[in-house]
N, C-alpha and C positions, 0 to 999 in steps of 0.2 A: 581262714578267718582273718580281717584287716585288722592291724592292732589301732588301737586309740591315737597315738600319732599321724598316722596313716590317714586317717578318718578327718582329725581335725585339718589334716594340710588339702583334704580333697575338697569337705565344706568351706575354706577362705576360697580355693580356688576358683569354685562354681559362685562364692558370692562376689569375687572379683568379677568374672565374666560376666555376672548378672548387672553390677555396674556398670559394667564394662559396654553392656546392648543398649542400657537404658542412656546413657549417655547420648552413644553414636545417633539412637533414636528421637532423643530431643531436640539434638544438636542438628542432627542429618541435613534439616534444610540450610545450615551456614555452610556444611561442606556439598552441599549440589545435589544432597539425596533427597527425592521427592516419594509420599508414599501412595503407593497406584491410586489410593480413592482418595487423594488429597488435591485442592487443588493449589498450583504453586505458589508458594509465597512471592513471588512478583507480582501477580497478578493486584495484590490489595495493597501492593507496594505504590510501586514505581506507576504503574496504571489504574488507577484510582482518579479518575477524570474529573472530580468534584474539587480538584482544586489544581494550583498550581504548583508544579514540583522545584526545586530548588536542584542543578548540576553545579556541581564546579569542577571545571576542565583545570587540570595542572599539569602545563606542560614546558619544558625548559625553554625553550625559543619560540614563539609562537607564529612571529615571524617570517620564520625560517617554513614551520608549516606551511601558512597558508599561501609562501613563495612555492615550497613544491606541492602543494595539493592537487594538483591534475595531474600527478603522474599516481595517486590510488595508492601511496602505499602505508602500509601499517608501521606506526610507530609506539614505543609503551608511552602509557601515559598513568597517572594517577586520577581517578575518577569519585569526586566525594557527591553521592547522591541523598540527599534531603539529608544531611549530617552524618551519613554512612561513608565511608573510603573503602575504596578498592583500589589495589595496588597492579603494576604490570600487565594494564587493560591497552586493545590495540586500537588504534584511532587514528582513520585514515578517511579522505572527503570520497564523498559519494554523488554519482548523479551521470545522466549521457548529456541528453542537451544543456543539460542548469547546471552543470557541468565545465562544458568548454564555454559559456556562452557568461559564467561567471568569471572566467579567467578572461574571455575576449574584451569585455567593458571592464577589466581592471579591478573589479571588484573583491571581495574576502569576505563576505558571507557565503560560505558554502554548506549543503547539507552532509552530512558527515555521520559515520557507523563507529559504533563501538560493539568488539569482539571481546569477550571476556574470557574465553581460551585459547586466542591468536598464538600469548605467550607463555599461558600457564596451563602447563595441562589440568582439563579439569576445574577451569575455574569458571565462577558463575555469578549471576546474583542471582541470589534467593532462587537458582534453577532456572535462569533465563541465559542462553547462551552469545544472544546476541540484538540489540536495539540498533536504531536509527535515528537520526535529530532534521527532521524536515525541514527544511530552511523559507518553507515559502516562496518558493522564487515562481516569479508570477502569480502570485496570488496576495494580494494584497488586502484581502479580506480573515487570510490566515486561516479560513476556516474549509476550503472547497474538497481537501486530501478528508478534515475528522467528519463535513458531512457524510462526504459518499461513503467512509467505511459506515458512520449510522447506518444510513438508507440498504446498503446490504446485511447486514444485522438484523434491520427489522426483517428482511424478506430470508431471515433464515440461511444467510451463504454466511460460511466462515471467514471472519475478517482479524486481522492483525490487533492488537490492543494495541490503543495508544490514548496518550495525555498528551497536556502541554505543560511545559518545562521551560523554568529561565536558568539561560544558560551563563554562567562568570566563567572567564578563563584568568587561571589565577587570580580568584577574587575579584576582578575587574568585571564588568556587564558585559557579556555578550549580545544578547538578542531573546529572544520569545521563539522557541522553537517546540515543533511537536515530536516527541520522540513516540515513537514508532516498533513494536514488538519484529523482527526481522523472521519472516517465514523459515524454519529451518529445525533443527532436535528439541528444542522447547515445545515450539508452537505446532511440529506434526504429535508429539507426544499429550497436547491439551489439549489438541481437539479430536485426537483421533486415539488414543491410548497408548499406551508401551508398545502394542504389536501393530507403532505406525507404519504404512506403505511407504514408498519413492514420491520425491519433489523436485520437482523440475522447475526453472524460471528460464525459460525457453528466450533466449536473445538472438540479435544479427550483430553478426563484423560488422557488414556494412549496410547502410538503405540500397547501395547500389547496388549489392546484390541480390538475388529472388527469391531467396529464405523462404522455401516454401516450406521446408519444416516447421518453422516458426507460429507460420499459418496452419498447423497441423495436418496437411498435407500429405496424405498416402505414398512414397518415393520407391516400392521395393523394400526386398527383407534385409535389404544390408543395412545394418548400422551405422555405417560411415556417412550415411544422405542425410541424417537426421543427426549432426554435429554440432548444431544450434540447439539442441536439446539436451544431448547426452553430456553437451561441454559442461553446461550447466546445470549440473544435477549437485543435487543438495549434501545425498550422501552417496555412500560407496553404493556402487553397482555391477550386478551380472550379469551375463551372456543370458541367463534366464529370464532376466528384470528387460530388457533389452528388447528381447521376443516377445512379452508380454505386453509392451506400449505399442510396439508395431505393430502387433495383432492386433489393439486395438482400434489403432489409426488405419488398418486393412480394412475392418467393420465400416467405420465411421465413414470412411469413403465407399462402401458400398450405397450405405443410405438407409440398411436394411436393419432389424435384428439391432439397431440403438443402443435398444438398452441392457442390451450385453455385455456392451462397449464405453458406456458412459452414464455417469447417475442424471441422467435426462431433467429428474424434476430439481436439483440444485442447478444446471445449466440454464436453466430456463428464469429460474430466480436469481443469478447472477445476469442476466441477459437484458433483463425487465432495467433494472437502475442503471446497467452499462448505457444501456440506451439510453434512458432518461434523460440522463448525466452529458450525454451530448461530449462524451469522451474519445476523440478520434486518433489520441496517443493512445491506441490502446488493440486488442484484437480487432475488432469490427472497425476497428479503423484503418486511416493509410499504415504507421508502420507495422500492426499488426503484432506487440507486444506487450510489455508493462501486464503480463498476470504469470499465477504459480501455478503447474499444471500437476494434480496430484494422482499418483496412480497405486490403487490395491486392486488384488486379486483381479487384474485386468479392466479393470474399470476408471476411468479416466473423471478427474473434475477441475473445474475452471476456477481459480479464486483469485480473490480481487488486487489489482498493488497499482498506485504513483497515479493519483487523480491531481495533481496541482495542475496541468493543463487542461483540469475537465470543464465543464459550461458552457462549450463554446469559446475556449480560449485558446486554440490549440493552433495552430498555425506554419510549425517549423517543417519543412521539406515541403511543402506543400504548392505546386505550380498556380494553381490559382484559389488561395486559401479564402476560406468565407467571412465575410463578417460583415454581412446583412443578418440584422437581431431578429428580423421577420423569418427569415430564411432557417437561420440557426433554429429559433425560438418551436417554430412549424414544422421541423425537420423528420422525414417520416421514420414511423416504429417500427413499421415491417421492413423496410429495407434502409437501417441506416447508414447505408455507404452506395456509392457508383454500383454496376451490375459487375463488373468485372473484379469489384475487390469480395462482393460476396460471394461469388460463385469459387473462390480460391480461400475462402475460410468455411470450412465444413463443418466444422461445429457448430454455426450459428446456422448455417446456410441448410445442412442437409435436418437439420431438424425442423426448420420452419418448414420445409417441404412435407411435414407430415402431417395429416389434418388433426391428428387428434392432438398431438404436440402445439402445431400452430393454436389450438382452440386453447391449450391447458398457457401457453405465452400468455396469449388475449386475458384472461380469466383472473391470471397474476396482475397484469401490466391495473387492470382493473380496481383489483382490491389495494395494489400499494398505491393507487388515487386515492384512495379512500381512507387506510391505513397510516397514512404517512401523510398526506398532504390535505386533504380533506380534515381530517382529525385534529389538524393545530399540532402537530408531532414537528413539523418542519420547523415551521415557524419558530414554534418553542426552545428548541434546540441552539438554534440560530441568534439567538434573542438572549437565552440564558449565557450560552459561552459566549457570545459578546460583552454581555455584563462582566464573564471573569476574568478576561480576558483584558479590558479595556487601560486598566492601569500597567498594565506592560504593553502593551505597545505603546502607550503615548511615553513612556521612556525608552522604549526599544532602541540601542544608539547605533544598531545596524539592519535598522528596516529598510526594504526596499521603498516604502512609500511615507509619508505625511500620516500623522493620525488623523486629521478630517478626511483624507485619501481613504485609510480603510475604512470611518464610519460610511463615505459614500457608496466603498465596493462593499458593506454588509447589507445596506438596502437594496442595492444592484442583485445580487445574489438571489435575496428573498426572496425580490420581484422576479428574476428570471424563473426562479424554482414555481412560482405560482401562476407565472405565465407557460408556461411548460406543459403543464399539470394540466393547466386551461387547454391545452390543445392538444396535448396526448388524449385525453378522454373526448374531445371532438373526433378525433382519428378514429378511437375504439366505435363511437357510436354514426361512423358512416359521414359526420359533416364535416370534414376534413379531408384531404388526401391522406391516408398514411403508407401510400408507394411512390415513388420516384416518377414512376411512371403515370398515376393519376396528379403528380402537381404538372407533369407536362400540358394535363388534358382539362387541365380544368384554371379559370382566372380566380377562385375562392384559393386563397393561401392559407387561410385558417387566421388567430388570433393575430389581433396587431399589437408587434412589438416594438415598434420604431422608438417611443420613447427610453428604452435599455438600452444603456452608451457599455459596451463590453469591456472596451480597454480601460473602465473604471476598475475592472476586477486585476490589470496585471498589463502591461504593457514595456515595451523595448523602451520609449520614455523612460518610463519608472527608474531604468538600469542607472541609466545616464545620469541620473537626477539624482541617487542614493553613493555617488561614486563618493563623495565628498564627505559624508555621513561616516560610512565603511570606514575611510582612508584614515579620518579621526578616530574614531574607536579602534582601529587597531594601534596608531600612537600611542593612544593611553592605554593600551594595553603592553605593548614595548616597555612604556616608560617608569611602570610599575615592576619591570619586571626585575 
């Protein structure tokens, strides 16, 4: 028998402990714990696109950053978002071409990552491990990165959350930037549960070399051929995880048995706006990167990332780059790239070869005419976040463009996306070329787009022209410090 002391010292202790859960349970989401059917409090945070977010970068020399910002590397920072602080956050410039091509024109607006467990184990916000701040570079409409995530959203492909955010570095203005959900233990955990698969974001060293991995490309069971893939893998991996992508990529380059090998009807709906979008920084384009490649239970899918060069602005590496608006604008849906670059990406390539796939492309490409652009959904979007948008940039004191510049790249845009639209659905319905090979054979190009000047949407000008801008706002950002 327990005596009465005994008793009362067990009762505190079970009501301590019962304190003790209900705490950690209320609390959980400020120390990073999320509860499986919840969703994350980031999400109605920090991305919440109805309005604009408030950052404040605090960082000791800021200077001194954005003298080393092309060497990538993470430094702490303090991070106050919409009047919340975070302490010991990593914050280091991000980007490949917008990148070096910011530091070439002298420039300091760079897009830039914040890691919130670089330096603290375990730290978060609200259970987001890691965002982005898009800087716009070439895109002077600021809006071509938040459409194309819309447009694959409507069509059902999982896409990155993001807002726009005005960014102050120590108090001072930075710029108008969109911050961006960073693919990785957050975001395979919200869209795919606790018991998410492997994430890959398959890059090249170099363009010079033939990254045929990259292009997903069958190489042999060795692991080591497929080093543009496995370099960049999200989380830790195994010799079982390893066999299980290859084996997929065996499939895939058969042509056979697909959808064994890959969730076919998300490919094909990631496919339909790739194209659309006129995105050649990208798979189906020259270099054949910019997306996350997600793998469960052997099953492979395509998800979206880094549209600022999309619309037909894309240009960089490219021996004879296009920009006839006619050309762009008409550009076919069945094959959009040269014969030699589809036939080396088989994801896109060996599924159109299959008719009833090909039919179920068609069928998509259709209804998001309808869905999205027919509907007044484009438009709207375009129209609205202009409206919220419009009082930051015309103060933005490191834009790359002029504010009447971006009011003209948001008509430019519209009209491209409506001209597009116009002649994607001529494609679908036979009066149009939509192969490479029937614009050889035929003088009907489809819609005329001459009137669409493109380097209203982002041009090498622009660089030149914002040097000055930049060069000031980083003074008075010095000079406050």
């Amino acid at each position: 028998m327990i005596g009465h002391r005994r008793i009362d010292a067990i009762c505190l202790g079970a009501l301590a402990l019962a304190v003790g859960i209900v705490l950690v349970f209320s609390q959980g989401e400020r120390l990073g714990i999320q509860p499986a059917h919840a969703t994350p409090g980031y999400v109605s945070r920090l991305f919440d696109d109805r309005r604009v977010h408030q950052i404040d970068l605090q960082v000791e020399d800021w200077a001194a950053f954005v003298e080393h910002a092309p060497e990538e590397e993470y430094l702490p920072c303090t991070v106050v978002i919409d009047g919340e602080e975070f302490r010991q956050v990593g914050l280091r410039a991000k980007g490949n071409n917008s990148l070096s091509l910011t530091e070439e024109y002298g420039l300091s607006r760079y897009s830039l990552k914040l890691e919130f467990d670089h330096f603290l184990d375990g730290g978060t916000y609200h259970g987001l491990d890691k965002f982005s701040l898009d800087a716009s570079f070439q895109d002077n409409s600021y809006l071509k990165t938040y459409l194309a995530y819309d447009m694959m959203d409507a069509m059902g492909v999982p896409v990155p959350l993001c807002a726009y955010a005005w960014v102050t570095v120590n108090g001072t203005p930075w710029g108008l930037f969109l911050a961006v959900e960073e693919p990785e233990e957050a975001f395979a955990q919200r869209v795919y549960g606790l018991e998410y698969g492997q994430l890959y974001q398959p890059d090249y060293r170099s363009l010079e070399e033939e990254n045929a991995d990259v292009a997903l490309q069958y190489l042999g069971e060795d692991p080591e051929n497929y080093d543009n893939i496995f370099r960049n893998a999200k989380f830790d991996y195994t010799a079982t995880d390893q066999q299980r992508l290859i084996g997929a990529l065996k499939t895939l380059d058969s042509g056979e048995n697909l959808s064994s090998a890959v969730q076919v009807d998300q490919a094909l709906r990631y496919f339909v706006v790739q194209v659309f979008v006129m995105n050649w920084d990208s798979y189906v384009g020259h270099t054949g990167h910019n997306y996350f490649l997600y793998e469960e239970d052997g099953l492979l899918s395509i998800l979206p990332w880094d549209y600022n060069l999309a619309f037909g602005t894309y240009s960089l590496g490219m021996t004879h780059p296009i920009t006839d608006p006619n050309v762009l604008v008409n550009y076919p849906i069945y094959t959009p790239a040269p014969g030699d670059i589809m036939v080396s990406r088989p994801l896109y390539h060996n599924l159109m070869q299959n008719d009833s796939y090909f039919a179920q492309y068609q069928a998509y490409f259709a209804q998001f005419l309808t869905d999205y652009l027919d509907s007044g959904r484009c438009e709207a979007l375009i129209r609205e976040t202009q409206e919220t948008i419009a009082p930051y940039v015309q103060q933005d004191p490191t834009a790359f463009c002029s504010y009447a510049d971006h009011v003209t790249a948001v008509d430019t845009l519209l009209t491209l996306c409506q001209l597009r639209a116009e002649s994607a659905r001529g494609q679908l319905e036979g009066r149009y070329p939509a192969t490479l090979a029937q614009r050889e054979d035929t003088t009907t190009a489809g819609v005329d787009a001459s009137q669409v000047d493109l380097y209203a949407l982002g041009d090498f000008a622009d660089l030149e022209e914002a040097r000055p801008r930049q060069d000031s706002a980083l003074e008075m950002v010095t000079q406050r410090a």
